[in-house]
VODRENDREN-172047 format. One line per field, with one value per residue (C-alpha): residue in three letters; x negated, y negated, z negated. Coordinates in nm, 3 decimals, m for minus. Layout:
residues N
code (ALA / ...)
x (X / ...)
y (Y / ...)
z (Z / ...)
***
This chain:
residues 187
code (UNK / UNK / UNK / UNK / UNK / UNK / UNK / UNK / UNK / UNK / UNK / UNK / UNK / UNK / UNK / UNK / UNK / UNK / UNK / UNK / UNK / UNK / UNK / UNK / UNK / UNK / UNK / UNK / UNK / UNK / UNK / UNK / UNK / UNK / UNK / UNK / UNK / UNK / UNK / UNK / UNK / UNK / UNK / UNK / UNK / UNK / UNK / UNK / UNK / UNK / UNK / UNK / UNK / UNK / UNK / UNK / UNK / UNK / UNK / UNK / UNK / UNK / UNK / UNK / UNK / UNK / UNK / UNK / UNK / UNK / UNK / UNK / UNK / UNK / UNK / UNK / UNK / UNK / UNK / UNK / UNK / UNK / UNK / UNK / UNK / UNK / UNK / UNK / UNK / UNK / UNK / UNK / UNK / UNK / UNK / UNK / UNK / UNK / UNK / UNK / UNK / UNK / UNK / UNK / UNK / UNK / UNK / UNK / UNK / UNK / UNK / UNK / UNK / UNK / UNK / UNK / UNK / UNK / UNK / UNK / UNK / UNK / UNK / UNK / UNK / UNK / UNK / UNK / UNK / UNK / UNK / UNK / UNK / UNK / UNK / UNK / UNK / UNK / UNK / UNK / UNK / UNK / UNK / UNK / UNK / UNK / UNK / UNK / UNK / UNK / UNK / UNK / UNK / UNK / UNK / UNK / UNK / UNK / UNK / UNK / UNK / UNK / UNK / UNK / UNK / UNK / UNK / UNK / UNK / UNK / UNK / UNK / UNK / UNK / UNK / UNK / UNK / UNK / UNK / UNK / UNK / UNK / UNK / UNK / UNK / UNK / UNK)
x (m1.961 / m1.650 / m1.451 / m1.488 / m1.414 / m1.106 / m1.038 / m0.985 / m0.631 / m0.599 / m0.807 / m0.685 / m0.354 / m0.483 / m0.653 / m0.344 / m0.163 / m0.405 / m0.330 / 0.030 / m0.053 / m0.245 / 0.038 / 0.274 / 0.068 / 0.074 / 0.438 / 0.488 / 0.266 / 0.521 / 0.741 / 1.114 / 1.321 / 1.375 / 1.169 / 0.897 / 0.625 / 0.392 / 0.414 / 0.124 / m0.065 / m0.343 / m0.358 / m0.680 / m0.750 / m1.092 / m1.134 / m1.424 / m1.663 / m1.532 / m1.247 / m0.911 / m0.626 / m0.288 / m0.124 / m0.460 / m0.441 / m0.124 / 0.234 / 0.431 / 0.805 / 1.116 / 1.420 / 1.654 / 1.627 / 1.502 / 1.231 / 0.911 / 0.737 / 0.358 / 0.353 / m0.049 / m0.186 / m0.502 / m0.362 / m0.677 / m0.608 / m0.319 / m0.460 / m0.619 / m0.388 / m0.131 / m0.398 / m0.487 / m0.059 / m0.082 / m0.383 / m0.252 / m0.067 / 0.273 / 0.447 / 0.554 / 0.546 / 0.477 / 0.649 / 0.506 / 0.610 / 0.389 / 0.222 / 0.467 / 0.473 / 0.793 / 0.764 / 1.084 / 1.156 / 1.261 / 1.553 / 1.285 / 1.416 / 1.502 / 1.127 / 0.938 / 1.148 / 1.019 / 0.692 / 0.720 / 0.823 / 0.547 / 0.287 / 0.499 / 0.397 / 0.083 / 0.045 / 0.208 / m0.022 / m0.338 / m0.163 / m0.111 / m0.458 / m0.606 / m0.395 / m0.499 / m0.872 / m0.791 / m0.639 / m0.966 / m1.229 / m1.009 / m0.989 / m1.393 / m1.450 / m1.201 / m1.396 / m1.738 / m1.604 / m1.449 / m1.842 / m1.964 / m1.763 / m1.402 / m1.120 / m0.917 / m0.619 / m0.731 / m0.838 / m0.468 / m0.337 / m0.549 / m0.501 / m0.133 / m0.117 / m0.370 / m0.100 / 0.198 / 0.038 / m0.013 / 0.300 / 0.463 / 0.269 / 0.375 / 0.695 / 0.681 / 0.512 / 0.787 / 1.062 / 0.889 / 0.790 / 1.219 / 1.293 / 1.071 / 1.195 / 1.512 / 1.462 / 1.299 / 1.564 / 1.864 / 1.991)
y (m1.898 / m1.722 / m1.943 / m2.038 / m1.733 / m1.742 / m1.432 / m1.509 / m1.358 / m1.538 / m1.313 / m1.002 / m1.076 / m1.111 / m0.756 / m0.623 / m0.815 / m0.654 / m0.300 / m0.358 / m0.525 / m0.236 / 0.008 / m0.186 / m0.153 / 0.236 / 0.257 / 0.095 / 0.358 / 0.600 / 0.730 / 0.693 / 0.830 / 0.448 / 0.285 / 0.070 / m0.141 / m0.113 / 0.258 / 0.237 / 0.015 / 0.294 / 0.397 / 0.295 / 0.326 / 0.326 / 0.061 / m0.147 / 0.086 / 0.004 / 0.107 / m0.115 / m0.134 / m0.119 / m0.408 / m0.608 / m0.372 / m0.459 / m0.570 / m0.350 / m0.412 / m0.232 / m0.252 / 0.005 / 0.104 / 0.452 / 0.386 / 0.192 / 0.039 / m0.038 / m0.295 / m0.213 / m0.531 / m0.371 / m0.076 / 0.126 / 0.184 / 0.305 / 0.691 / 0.603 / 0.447 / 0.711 / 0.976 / 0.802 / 0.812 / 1.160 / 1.243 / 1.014 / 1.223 / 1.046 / 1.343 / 1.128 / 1.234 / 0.913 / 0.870 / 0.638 / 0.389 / 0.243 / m0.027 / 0.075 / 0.322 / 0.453 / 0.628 / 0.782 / 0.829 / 1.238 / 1.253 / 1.369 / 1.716 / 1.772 / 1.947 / 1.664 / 1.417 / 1.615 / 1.574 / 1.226 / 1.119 / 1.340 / 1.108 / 0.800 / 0.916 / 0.994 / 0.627 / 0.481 / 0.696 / 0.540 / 0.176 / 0.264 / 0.411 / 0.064 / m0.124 / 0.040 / m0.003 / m0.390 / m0.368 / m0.166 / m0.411 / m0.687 / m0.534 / m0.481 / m0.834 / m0.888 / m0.649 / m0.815 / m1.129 / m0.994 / m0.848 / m1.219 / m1.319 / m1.391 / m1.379 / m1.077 / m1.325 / m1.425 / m1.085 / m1.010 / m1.273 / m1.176 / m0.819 / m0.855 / m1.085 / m0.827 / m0.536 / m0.768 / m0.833 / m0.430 / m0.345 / m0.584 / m0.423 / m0.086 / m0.131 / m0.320 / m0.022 / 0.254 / m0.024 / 0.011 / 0.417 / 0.428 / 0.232 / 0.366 / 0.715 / 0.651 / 0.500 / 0.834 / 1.060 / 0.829 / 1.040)
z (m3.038 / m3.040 / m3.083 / m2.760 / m2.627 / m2.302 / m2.149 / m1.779 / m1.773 / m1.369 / m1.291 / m1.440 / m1.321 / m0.994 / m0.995 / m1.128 / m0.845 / m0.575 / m0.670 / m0.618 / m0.268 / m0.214 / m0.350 / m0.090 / 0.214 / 0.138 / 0.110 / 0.419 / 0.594 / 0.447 / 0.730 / 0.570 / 0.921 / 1.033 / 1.234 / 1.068 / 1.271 / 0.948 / 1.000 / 1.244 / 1.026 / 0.952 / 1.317 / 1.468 / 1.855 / 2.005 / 2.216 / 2.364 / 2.183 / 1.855 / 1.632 / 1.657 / 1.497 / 1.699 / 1.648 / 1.832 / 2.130 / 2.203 / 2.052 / 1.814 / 1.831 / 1.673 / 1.930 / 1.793 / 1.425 / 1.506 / 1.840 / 1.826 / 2.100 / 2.151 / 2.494 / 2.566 / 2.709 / 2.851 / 3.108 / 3.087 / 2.716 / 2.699 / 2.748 / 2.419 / 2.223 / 2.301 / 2.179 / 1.873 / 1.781 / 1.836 / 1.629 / 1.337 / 1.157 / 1.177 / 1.337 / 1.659 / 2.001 / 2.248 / 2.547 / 2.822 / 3.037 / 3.239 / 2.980 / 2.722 / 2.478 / 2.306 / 2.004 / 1.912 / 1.508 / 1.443 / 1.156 / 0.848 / 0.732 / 0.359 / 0.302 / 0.472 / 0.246 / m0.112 / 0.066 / 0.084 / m0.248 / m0.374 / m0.185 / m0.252 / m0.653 / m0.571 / m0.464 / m0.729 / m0.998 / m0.822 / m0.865 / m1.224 / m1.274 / m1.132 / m1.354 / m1.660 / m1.516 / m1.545 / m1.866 / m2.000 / m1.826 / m2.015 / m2.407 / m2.361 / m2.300 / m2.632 / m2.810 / m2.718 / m2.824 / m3.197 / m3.150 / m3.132 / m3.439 / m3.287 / m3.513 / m3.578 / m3.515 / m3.173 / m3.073 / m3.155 / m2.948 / m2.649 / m2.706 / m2.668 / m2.388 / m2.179 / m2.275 / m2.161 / m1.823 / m1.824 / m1.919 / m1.669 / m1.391 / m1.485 / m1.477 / m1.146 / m0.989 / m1.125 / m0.988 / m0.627 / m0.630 / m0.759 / m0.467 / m0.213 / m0.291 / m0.258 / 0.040 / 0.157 / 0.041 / 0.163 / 0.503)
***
């Protein structure tokens, strides 16, 4: 029965793969003192009823590498979408015109930056912690099958294969928190 046994490593590695997508999106929400279109990415505007993201209210564009614009295609919203920028968080004080909505980028002071990389680490722990998850979920099913009568060869083999995938993953996350912190602190 055992020896039958193939751990589904496509689909561990795509787990693994989704919490790095996932540790991505997070960075870019990560205000670095350039101007980033993905920085509004968790803003969500109220509209029709219903809660919207940005980008489908109207279109997001970068024009000079430290101003954002949001061109609102439905006037009437544009009350709202310029409340919902304020209330986000981001430290960004809109400016309107007419339909448009310019939302200059402040230099980040040397504080704000330490606060940053702390959250940028923060992010990259939870990427790591889902990782390891995947890793876990994979040795049970190894163990369960050395349970079923699988050989202590194979469970080797599979064992080691699970911890390369992990180990890979790791080290891809603590490439991308590097970079993204340095990418913060860079004036």
């Amino acid at each position: 029965m055992a020896e039958d046994f193939e751990l589904d490593t496509d689909d561990l590695q795509r787990r693994m793969d989704g919490a790095m997508a996932s540790l991505r999106t997070e960075f870019g929400s990560l205000r670095t003192g350039r101007a980033s279109a993905s920085m509004l990415e968790p803003v969500q505007v109220d509209a029709y009823g219903q809660m919207t993201p940005i980008n489908q209210v109207g279109t997001v564009n970068v024009p000079e590498p430290r101003m954002v614009t949001i061109n609102v295609w439905d006037k009437g919203l544009v009350g709202k979408v310029e409340k919902a920028i304020r209330e986000s968080g981001l430290g960004i004080n809109p400016q309107l015109n007419g339909t448009i909505i310019m939302l200059p980028i402040p230099e980040l002071n040397e504080e704000r930056r330490r606060e940053l990389t702390k959250v940028a680490a923060t992010y990259a722990e939870n990427a790591r912690i889902a990782i390891r998850n995947v890793r876990r979920d994979g040795m049970d099913q190894i163990k369960k099958a050395k349970a079923d009568g699988m050989s202590e060869d194979d469970q080797k083999l599979w064992e080691s294969e699970v911890q390369d995938m992990t180990d890979a993953q790791i080290k891809a996350v603590d490439a991308a928190l590097d970079n993204k912190q340095e990418e913060i602190m860079q004036v």
